[in-house]
LUMSESE-622301 format. One line per field, with one value per residue: residue in three letters; residue number from 1; x, y, z of N, C-alpha, C, CB in turn. Coordinates in steps of 0.05 Angstrom, whole numbers, plus 5000, padded with zeros to 4 digits. Glycine has a CB too. Example, Ala and Ser with C-alpha at 12.3 -4.5 7.8 and 13.67 -1.06 7.14 Angstrom:
! residues 2
res = ALA / SER
n = 1 / 2
nc1 = 5264 / 5257
nc2 = 4886 / 4955
nc3 = 5156 / 5142
cac1 = 5246 / 5273
cac2 = 4910 / 4979
cac3 = 5156 / 5143
cc1 = 5264 / 5258
cc2 = 4934 / 5001
cc3 = 5156 / 5157
cbc1 = 5226 / 5282
cbc2 = 4911 / 4988
cbc3 = 5181 / 5114
END
This chain:
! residues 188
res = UNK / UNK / UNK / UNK / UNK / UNK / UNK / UNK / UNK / UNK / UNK / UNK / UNK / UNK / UNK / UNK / UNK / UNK / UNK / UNK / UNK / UNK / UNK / UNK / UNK / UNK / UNK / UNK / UNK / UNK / UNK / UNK / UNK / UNK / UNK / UNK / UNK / UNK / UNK / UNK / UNK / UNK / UNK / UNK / UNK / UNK / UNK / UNK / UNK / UNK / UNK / UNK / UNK / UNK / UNK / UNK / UNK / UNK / UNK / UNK / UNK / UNK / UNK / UNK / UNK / UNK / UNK / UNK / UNK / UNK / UNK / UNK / UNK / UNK / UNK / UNK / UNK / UNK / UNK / UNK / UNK / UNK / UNK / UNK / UNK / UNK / UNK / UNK / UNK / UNK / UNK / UNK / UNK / UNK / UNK / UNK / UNK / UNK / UNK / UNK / UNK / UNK / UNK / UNK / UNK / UNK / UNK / UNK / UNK / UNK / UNK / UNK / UNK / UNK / UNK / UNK / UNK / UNK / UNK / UNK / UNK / UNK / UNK / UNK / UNK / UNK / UNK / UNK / UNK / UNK / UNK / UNK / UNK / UNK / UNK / UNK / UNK / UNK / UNK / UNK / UNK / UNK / UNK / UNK / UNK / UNK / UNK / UNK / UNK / UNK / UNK / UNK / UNK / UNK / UNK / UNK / UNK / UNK / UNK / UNK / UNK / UNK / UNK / UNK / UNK / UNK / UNK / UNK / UNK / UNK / UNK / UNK / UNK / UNK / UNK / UNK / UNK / UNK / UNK / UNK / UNK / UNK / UNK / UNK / UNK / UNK / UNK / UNK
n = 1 / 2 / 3 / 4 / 5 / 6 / 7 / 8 / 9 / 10 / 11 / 12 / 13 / 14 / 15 / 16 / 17 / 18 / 19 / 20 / 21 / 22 / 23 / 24 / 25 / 26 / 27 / 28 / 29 / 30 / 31 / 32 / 33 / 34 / 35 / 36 / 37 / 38 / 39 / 40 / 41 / 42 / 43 / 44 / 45 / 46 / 47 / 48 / 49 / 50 / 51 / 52 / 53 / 54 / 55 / 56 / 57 / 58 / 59 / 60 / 61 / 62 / 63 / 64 / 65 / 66 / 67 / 68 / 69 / 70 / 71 / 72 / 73 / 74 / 75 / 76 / 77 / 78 / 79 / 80 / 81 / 82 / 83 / 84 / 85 / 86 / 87 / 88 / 89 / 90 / 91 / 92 / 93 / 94 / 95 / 96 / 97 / 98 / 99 / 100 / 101 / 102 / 103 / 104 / 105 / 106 / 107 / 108 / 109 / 110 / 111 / 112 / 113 / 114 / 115 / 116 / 117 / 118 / 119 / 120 / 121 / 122 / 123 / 124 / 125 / 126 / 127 / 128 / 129 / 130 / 131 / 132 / 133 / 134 / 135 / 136 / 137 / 138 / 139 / 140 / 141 / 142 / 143 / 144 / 145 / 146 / 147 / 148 / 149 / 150 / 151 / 152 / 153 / 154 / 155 / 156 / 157 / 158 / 159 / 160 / 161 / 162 / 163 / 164 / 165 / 166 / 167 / 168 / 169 / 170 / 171 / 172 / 173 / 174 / 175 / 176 / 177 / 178 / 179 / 180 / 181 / 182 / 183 / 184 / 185 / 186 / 187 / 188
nc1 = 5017 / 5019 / 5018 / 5017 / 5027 / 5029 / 5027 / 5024 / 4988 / 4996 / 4951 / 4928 / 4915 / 4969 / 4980 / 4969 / 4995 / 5055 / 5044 / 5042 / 5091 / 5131 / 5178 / 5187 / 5226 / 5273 / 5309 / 5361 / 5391 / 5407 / 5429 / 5413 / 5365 / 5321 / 5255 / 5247 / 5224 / 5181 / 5146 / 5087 / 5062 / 5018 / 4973 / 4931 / 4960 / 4990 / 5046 / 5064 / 5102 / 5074 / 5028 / 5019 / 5006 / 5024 / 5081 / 5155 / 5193 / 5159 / 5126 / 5130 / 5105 / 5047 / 5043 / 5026 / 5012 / 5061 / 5119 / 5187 / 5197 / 5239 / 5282 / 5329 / 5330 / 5349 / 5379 / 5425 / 5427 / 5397 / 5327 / 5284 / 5231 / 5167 / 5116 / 5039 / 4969 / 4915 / 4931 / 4954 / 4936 / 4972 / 5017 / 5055 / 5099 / 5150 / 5224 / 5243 / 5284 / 5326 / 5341 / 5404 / 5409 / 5436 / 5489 / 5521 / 5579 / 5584 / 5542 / 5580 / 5626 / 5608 / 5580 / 5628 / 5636 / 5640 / 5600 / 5540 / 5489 / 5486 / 5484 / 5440 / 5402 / 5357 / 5327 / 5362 / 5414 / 5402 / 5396 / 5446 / 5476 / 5440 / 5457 / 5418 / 5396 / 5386 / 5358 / 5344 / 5288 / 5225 / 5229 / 5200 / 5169 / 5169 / 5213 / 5266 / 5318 / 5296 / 5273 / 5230 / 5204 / 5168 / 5149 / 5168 / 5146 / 5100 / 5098 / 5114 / 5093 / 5103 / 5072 / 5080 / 5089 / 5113 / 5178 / 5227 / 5199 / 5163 / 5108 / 5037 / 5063 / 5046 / 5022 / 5007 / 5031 / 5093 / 5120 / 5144 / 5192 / 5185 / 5226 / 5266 / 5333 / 5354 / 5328 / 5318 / 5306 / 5286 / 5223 / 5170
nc2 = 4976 / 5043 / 5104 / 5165 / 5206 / 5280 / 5286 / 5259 / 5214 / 5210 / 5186 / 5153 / 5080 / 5034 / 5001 / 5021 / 5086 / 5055 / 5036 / 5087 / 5111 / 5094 / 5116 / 5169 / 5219 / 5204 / 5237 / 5252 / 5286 / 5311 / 5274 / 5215 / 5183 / 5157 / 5126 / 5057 / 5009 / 4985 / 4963 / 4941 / 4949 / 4922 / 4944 / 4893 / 4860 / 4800 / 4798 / 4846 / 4885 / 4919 / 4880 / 4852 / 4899 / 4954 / 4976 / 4988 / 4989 / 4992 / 5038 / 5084 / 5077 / 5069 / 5125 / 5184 / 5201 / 5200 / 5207 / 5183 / 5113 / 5079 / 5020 / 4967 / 4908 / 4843 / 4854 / 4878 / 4909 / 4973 / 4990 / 5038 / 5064 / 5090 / 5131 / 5116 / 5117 / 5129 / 5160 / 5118 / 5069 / 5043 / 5037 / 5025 / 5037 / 5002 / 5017 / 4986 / 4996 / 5038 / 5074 / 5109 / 5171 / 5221 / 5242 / 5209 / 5198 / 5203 / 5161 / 5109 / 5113 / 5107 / 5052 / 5025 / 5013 / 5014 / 4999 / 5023 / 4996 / 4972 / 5001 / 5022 / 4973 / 4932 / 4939 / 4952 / 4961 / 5017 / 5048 / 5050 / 5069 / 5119 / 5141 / 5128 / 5114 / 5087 / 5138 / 5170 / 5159 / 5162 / 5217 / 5273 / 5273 / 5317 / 5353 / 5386 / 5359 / 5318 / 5306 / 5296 / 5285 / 5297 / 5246 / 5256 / 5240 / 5194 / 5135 / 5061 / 5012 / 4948 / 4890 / 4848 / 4788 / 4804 / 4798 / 4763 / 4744 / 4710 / 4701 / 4715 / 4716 / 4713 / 4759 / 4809 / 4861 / 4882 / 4936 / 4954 / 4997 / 4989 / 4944 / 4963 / 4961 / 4969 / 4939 / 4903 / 4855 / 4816 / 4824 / 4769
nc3 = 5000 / 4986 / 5013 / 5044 / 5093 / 5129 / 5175 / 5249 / 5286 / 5345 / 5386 / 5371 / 5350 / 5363 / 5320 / 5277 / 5285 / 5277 / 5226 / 5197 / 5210 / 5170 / 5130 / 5147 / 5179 / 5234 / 5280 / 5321 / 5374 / 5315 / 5299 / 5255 / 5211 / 5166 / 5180 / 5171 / 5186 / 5230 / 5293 / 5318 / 5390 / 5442 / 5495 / 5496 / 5478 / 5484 / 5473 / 5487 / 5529 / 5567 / 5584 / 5628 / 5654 / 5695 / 5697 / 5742 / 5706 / 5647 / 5653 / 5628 / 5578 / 5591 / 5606 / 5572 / 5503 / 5447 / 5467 / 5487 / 5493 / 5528 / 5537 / 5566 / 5528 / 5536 / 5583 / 5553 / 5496 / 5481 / 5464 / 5422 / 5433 / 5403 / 5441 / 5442 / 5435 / 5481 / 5541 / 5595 / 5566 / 5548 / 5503 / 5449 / 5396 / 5364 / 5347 / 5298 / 5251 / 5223 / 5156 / 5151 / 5150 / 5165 / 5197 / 5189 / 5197 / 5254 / 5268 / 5240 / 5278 / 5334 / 5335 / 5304 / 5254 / 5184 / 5146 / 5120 / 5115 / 5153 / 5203 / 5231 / 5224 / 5264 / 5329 / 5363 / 5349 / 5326 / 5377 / 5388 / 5353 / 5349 / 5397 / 5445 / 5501 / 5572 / 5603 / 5569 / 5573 / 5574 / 5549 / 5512 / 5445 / 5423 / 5446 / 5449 / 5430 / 5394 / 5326 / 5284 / 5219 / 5168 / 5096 / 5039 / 5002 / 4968 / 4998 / 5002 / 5031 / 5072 / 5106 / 5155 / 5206 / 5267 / 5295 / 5334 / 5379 / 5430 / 5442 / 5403 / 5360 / 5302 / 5287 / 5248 / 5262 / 5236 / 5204 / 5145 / 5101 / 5026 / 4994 / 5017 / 5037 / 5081 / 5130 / 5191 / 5177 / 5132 / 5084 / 5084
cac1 = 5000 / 5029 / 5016 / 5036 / 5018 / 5035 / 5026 / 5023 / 4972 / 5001 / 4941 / 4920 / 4923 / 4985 / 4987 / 4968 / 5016 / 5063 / 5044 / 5042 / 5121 / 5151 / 5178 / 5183 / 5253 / 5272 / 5335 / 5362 / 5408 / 5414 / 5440 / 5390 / 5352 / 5290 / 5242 / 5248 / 5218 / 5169 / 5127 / 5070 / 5051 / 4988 / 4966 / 4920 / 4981 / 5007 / 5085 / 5074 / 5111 / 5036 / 5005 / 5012 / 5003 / 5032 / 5107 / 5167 / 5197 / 5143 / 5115 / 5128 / 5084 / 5021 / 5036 / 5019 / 5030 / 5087 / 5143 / 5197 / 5204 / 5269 / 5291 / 5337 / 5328 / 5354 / 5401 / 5449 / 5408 / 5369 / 5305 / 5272 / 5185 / 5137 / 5083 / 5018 / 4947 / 4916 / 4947 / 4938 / 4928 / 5001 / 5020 / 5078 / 5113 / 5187 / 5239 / 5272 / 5308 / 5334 / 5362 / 5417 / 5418 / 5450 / 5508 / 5536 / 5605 / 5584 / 5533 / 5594 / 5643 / 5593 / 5582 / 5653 / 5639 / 5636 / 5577 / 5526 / 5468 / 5488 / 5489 / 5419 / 5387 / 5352 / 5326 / 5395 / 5436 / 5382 / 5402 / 5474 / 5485 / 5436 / 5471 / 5388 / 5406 / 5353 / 5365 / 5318 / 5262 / 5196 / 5234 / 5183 / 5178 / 5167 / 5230 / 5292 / 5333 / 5284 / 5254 / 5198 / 5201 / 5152 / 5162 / 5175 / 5127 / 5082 / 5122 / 5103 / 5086 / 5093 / 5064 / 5081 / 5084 / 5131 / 5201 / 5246 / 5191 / 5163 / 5079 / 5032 / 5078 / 5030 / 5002 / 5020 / 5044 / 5108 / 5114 / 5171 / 5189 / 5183 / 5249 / 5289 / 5364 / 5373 / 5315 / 5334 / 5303 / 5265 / 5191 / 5173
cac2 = 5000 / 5070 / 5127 / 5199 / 5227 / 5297 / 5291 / 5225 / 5231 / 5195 / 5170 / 5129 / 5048 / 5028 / 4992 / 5049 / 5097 / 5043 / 5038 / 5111 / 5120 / 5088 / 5134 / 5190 / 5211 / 5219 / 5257 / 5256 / 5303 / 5314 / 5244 / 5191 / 5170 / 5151 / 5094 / 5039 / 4990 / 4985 / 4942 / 4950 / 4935 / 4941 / 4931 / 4870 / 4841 / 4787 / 4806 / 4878 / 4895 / 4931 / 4868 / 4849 / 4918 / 4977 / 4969 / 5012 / 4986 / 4997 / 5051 / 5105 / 5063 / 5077 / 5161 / 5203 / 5192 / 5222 / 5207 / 5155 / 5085 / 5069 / 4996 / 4951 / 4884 / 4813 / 4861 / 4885 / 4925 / 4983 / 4992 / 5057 / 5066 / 5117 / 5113 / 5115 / 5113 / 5146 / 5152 / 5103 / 5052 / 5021 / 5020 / 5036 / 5031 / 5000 / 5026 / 4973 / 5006 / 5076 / 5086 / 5130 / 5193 / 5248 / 5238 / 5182 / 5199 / 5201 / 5131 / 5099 / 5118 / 5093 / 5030 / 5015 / 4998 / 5033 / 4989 / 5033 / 4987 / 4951 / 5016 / 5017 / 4948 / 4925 / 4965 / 4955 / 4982 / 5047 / 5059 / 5054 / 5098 / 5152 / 5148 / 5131 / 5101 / 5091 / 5165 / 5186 / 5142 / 5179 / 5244 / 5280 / 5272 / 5349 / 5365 / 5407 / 5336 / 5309 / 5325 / 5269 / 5298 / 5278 / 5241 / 5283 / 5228 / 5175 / 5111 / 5040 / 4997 / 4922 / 4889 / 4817 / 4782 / 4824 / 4782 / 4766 / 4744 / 4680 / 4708 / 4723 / 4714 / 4713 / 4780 / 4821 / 4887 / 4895 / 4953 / 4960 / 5008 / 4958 / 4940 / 4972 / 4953 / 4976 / 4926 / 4890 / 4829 / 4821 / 4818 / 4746
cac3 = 5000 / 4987 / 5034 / 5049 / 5117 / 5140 / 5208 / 5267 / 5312 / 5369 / 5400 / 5352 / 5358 / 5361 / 5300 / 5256 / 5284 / 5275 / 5201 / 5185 / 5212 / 5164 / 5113 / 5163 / 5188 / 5259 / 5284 / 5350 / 5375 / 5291 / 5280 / 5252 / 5180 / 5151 / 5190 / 5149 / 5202 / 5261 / 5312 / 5342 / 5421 / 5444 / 5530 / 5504 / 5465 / 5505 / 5469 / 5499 / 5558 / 5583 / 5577 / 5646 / 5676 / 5706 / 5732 / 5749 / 5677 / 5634 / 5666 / 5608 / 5564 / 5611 / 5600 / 5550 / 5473 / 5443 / 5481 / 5480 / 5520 / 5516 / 5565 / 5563 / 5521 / 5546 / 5589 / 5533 / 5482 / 5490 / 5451 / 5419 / 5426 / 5412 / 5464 / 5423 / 5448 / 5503 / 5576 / 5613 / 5544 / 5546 / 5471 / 5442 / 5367 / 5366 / 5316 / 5290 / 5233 / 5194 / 5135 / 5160 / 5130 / 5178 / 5220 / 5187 / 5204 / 5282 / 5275 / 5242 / 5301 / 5363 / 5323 / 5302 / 5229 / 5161 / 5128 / 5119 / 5117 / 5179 / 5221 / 5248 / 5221 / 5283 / 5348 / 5395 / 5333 / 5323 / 5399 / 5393 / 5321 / 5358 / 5424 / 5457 / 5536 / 5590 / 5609 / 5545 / 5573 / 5584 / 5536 / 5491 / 5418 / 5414 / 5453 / 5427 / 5421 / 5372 / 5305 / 5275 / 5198 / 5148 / 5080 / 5020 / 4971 / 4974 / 5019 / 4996 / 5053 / 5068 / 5141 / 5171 / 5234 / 5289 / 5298 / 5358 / 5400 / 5420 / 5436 / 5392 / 5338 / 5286 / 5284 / 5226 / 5268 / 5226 / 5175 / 5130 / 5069 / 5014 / 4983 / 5034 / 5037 / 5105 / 5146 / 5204 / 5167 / 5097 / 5098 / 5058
cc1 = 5018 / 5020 / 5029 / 5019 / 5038 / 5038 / 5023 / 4998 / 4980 / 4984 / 4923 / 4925 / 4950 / 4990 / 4981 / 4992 / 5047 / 5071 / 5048 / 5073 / 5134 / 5153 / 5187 / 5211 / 5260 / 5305 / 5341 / 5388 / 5425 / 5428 / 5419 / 5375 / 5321 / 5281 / 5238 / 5226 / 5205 / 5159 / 5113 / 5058 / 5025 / 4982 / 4950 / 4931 / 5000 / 5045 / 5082 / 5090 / 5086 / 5029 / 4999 / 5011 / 5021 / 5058 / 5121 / 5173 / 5188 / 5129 / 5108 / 5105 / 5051 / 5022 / 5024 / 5032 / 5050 / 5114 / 5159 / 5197 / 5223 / 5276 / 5316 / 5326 / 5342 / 5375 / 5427 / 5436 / 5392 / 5364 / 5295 / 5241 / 5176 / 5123 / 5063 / 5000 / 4943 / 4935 / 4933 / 4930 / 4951 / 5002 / 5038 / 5087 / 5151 / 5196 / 5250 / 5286 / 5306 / 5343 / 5373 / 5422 / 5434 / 5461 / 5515 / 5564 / 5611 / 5567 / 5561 / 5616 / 5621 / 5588 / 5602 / 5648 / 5632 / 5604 / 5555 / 5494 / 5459 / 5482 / 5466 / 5388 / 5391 / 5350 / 5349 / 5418 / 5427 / 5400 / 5422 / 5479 / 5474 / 5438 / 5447 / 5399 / 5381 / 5346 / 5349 / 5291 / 5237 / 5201 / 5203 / 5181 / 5182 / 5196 / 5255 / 5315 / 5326 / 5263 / 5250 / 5190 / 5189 / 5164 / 5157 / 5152 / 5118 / 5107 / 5098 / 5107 / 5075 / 5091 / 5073 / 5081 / 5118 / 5155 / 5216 / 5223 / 5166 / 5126 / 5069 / 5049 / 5067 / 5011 / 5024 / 5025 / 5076 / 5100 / 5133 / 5164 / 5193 / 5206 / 5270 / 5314 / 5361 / 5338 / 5326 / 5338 / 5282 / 5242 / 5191 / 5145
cc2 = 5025 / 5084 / 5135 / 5205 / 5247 / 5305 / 5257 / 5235 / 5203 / 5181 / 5153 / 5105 / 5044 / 5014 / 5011 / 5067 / 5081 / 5047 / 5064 / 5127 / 5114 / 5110 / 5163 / 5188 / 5218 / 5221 / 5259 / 5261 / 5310 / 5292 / 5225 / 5184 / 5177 / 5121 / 5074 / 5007 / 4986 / 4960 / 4953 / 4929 / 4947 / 4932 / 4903 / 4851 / 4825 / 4788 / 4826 / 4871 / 4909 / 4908 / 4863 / 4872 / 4933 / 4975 / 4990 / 5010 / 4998 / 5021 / 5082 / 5098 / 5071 / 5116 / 5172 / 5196 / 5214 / 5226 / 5181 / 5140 / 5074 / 5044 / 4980 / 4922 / 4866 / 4831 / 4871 / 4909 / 4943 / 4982 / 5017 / 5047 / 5083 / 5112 / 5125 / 5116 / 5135 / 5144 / 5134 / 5070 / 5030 / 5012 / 5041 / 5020 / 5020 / 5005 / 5008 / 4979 / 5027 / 5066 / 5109 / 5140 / 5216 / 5240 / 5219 / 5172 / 5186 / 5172 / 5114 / 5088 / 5106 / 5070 / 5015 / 4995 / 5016 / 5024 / 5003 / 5024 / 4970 / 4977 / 5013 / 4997 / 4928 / 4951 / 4964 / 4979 / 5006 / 5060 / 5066 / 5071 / 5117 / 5148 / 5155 / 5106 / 5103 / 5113 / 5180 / 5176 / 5168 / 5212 / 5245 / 5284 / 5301 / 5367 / 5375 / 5388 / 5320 / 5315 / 5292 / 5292 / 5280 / 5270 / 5255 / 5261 / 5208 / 5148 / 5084 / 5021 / 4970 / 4916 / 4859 / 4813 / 4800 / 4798 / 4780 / 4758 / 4716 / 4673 / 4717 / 4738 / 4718 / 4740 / 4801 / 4857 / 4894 / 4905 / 4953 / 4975 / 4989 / 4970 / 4955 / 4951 / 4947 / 4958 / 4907 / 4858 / 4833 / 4815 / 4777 / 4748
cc3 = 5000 / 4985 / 5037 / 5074 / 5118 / 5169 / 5218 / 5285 / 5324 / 5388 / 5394 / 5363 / 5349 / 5329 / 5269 / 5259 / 5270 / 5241 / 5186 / 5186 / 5194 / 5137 / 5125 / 5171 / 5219 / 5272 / 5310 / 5355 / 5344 / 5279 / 5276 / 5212 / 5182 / 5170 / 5163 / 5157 / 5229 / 5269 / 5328 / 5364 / 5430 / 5482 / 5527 / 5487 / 5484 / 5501 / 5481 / 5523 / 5580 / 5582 / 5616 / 5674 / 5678 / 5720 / 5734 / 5707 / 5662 / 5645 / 5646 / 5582 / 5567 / 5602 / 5576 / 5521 / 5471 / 5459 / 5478 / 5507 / 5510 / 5547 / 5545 / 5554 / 5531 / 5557 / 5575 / 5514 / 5485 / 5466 / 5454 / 5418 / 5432 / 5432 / 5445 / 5446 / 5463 / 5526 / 5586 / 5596 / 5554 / 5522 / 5468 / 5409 / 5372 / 5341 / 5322 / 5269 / 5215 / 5175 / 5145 / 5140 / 5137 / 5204 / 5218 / 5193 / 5233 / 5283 / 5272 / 5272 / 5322 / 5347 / 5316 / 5269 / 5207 / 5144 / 5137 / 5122 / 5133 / 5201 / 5234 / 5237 / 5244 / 5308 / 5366 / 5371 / 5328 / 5347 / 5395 / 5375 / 5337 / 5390 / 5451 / 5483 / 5546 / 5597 / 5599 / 5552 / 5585 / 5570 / 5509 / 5472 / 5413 / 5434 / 5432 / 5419 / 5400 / 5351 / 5285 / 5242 / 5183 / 5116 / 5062 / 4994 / 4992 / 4985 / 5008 / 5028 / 5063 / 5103 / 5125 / 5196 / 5241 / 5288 / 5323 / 5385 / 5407 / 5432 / 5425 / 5362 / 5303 / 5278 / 5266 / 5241 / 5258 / 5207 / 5169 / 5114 / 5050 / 5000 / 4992 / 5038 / 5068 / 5134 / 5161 / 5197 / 5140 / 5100 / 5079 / 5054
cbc1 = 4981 / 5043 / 5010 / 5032 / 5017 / 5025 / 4994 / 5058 / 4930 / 5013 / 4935 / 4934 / 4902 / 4988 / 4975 / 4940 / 5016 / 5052 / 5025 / 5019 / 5136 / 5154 / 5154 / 5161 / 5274 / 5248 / 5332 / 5352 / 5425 / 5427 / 5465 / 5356 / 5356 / 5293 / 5205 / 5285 / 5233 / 5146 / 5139 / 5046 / 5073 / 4953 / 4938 / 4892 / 4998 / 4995 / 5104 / 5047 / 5134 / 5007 / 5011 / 5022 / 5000 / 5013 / 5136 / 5199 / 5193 / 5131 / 5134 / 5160 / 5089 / 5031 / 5062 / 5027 / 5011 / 5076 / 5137 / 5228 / 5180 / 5299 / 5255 / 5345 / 5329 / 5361 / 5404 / 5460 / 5397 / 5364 / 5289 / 5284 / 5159 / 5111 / 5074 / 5016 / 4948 / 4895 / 4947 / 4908 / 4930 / 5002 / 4991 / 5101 / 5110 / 5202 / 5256 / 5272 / 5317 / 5363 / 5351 / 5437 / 5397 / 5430 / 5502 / 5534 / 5614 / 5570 / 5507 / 5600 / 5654 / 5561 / 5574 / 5660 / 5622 / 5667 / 5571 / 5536 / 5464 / 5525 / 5497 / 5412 / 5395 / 5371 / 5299 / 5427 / 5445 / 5340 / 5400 / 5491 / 5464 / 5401 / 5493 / 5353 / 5430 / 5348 / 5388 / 5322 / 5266 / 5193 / 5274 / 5175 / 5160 / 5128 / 5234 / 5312 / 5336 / 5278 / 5276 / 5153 / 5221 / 5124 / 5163 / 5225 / 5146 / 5060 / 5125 / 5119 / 5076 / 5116 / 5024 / 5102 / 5078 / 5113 / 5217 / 5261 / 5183 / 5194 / 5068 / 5022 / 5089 / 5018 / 4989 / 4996 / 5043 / 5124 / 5103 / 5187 / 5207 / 5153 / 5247 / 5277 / 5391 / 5384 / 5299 / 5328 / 5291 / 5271 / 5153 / 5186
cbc2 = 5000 / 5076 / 5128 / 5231 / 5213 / 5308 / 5315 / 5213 / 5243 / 5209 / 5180 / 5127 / 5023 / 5019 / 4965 / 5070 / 5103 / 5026 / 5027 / 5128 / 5110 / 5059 / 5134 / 5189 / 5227 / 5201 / 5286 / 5233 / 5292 / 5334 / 5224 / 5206 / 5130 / 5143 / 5098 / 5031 / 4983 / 5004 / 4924 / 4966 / 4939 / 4923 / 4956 / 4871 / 4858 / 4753 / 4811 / 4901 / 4920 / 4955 / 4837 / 4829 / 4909 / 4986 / 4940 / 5010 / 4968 / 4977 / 5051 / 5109 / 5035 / 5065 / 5177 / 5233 / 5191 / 5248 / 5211 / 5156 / 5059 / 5106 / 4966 / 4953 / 4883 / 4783 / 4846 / 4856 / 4916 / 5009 / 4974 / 5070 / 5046 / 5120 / 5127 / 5090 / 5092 / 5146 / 5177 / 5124 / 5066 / 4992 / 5016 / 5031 / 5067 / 4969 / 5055 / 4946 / 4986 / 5107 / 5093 / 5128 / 5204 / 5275 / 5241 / 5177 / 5228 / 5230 / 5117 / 5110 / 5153 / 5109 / 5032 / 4997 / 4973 / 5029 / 4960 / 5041 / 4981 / 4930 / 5040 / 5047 / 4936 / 4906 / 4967 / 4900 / 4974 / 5044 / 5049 / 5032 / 5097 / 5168 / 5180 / 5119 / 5120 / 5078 / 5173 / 5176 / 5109 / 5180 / 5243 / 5290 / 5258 / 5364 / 5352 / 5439 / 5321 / 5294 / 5362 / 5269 / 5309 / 5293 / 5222 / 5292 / 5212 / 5168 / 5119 / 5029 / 5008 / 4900 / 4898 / 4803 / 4740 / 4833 / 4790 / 4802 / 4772 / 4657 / 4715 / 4728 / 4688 / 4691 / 4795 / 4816 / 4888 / 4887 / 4979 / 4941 / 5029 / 4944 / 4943 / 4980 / 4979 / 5028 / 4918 / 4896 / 4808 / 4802 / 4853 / 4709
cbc3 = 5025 / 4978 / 5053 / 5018 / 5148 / 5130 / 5221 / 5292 / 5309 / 5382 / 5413 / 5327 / 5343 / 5383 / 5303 / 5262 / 5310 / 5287 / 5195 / 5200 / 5231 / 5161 / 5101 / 5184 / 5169 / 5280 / 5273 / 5366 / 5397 / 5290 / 5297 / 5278 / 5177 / 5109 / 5206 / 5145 / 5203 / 5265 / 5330 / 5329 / 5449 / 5414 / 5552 / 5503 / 5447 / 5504 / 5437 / 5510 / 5552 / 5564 / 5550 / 5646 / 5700 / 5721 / 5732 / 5780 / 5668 / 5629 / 5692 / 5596 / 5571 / 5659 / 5599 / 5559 / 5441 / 5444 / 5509 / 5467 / 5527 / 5512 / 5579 / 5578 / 5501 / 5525 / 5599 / 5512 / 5475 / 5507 / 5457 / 5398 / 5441 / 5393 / 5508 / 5400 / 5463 / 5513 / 5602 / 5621 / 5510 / 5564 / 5445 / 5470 / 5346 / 5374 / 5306 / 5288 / 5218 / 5201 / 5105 / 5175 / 5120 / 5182 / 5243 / 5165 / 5203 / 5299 / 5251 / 5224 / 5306 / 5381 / 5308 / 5335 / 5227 / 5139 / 5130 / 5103 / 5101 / 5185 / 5214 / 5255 / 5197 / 5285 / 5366 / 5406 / 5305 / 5331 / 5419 / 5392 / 5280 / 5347 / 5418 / 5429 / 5559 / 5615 / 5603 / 5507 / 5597 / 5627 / 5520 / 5492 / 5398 / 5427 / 5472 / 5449 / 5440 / 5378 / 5285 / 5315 / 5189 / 5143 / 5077 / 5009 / 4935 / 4944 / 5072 / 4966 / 5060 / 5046 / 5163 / 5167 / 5244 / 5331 / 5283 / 5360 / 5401 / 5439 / 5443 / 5408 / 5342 / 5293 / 5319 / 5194 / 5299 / 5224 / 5171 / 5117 / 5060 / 4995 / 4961 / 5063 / 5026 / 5106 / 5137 / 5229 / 5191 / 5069 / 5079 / 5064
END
């Protein structure tokens, strides 16, 4: 399907917002790309992190849309997410992957590799190219560190099931740009 939005409305269902990012570029502290790749979590998705409630962890999830939830994965990895929905919903979008377009000099260097299409394919490598720690968790998309720019044409747009996770495996909440290089995995 190819779609152009001008705007997100953040309190949408998670899996819309989700779908409407990709194509969109997002910039943090002026280093970052184009979304190439999302997931969406929802509070009555048994993969969310909301599913079973309200903790210290998850806790940014439960706030207000428009902000990031940034945690630690299997202890090594952090992870970028919109929060979507209302307050209080528990839904959030994960970036799993840019096309880096600005500040490729500086992703390279915190990554420690020149390949361009490895830099932020997957959500732990997103974090590490734009230098996103637990520190950013609960920061506001509308703050002076981040800028959420729209796409310049129509974005082609393919969904499948979400990856890396071993509930509700079967639910088609990934979006990709179709025929993107730079995905953390290929749609099939």
């Amino acid at each position: 399907m190819t779609d152009i939005y001008t705007s997100i409305d953040f309190s949408a269902p998670a899996h819309e917002v989700a779908r409407q990012l990709i194509g969109w570029r997002f910039l943090f502290a002026g280093v970052g790309g184009r979304i190439v790749e999302t997931e969406a979590y929802d509070r009555e998705d048994p993969a969310s992190h909301s599913f079973s409630g309200l903790t210290r962890r998850n806790a940014t999830m439960f706030g207000p849309p428009g902000h990031l939830y940034v945690y630690r994965s299997y202890g090594i990895h952090w992870c970028l997410n919109f929060v979507c929905c209302e307050a209080g919903h528990g839904a959030g979008v994960l970036i799993r992957a840019l096309e880096p377009l600005s500040g490729l000099d500086v992703m390279q260097e915190r990554r420690g590799l020149q390949e361009q299409r490895l830099l932020c394919a997957g959500p732990g490598r997103v974090c590490q190219a734009l230098a996103i720690h637990g520190e950013h968790d609960g920061m506001p998309l509308d703050s002076p560190t981040c800028a959420l720019l729209p796409p310049t044409g129509p974005v082609a747009v393919v969904s499948g099931p979400r990856i890396g996770i071993t509930k509700a495996r079967d639910v088609s909440w990934r979006f990709g740009l179709e025929g993107s290089p730079y995905l953390s995995r290929r749609f099939r």
